[in-house]
C-alpha positions in Angstrom: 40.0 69.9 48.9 36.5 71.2 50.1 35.1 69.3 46.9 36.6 65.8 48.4 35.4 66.7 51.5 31.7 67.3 50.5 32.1 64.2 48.2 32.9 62.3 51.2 29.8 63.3 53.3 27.8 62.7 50.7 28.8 59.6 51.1 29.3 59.2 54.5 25.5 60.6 54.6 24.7 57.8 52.4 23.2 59.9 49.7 25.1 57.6 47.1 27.0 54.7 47.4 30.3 55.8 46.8 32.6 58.6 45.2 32.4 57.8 41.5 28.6 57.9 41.5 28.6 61.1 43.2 31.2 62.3 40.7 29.0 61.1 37.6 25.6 62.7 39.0 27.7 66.1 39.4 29.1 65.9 35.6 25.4 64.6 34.5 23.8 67.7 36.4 26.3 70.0 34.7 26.7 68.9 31.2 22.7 69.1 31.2 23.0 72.9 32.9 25.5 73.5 30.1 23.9 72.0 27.2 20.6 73.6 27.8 22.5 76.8 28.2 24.2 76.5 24.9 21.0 75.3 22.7 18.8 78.3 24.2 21.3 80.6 22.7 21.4 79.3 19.1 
């Protein structure tokens, strides 16, 4: 529930037009984090 309410104000704060957007930058920044994670190690 604290998630949906930060996506709200993110919103609400007009950082990004609506939910899904804020959803897809959040997966975006993560799969990036995660990928560059897994290539440094190989």
């Amino acid at each position: 529930e604290a998630y949906l309410k930060g996506i709200e104000e993110l919103v609400n704060m007009n950082m990004y037009p609506n939910r899904s957007e804020v959803i897809r930058v959040a997966i975006r920044d993560l799969l990036k984090i995660e990928l560059s994670t897994l290539l440094r190690k190989e």
